[in-house]
C-alpha positions as CSV (number, residue, x, y, z in Angstrom):
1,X,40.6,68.2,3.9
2,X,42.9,68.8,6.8
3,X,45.4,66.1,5.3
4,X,45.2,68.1,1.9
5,X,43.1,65.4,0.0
6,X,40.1,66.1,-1.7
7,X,37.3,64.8,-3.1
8,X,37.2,65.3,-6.7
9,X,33.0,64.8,-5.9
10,X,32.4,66.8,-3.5
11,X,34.5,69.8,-5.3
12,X,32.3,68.8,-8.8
13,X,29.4,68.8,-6.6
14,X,30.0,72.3,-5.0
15,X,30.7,74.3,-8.1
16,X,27.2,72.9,-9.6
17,X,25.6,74.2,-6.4
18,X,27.5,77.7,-6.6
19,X,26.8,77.8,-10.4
20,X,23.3,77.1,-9.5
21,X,23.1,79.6,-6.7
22,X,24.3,82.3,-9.5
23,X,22.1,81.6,-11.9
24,X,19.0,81.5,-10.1
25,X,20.5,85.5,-8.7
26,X,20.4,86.6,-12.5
27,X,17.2,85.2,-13.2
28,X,15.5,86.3,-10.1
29,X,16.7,90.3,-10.7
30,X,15.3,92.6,-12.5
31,X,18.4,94.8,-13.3
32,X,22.1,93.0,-13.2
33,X,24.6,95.9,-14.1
34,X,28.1,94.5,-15.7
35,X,31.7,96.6,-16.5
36,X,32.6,95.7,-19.9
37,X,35.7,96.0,-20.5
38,X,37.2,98.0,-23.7
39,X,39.7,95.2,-25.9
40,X,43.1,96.6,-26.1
41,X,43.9,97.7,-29.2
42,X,46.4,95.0,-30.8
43,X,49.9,96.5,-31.0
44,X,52.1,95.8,-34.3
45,X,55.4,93.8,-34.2
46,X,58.3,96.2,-34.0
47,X,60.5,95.3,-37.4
48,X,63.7,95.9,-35.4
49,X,63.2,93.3,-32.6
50,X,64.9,90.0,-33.5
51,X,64.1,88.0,-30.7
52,X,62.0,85.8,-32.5
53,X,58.7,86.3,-30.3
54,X,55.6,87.4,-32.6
55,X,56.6,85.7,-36.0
């Protein structure tokens, strides 16, 4: 680690144990309280811009 390598393993290895760790928080609580978000509403292509993005 100090050298900057990694092992691809051990990184595979701790994101199961994190996943893990969160999903045994969410089924062990009796109330889990999320922010959904709102989707921004989608805007329409302006006619007059001709620079070739949206088309």
């Amino acid at each position: 680690m100090a050298a900057g390598i990694i092992d691809p393993t051990k990184v595979v290895r701790c994101c199961l144990e994190h996943a893990a760790s969160v999903a045994k928080t969410f089924l062990t609580s009796d109330v889990v309280v999320v922010d959904i978000k709102e989707p921004e509403p989608a805007t329409s292509p302006n006619p007059m811009d001709n620079s070739g993005y949206g088309y």
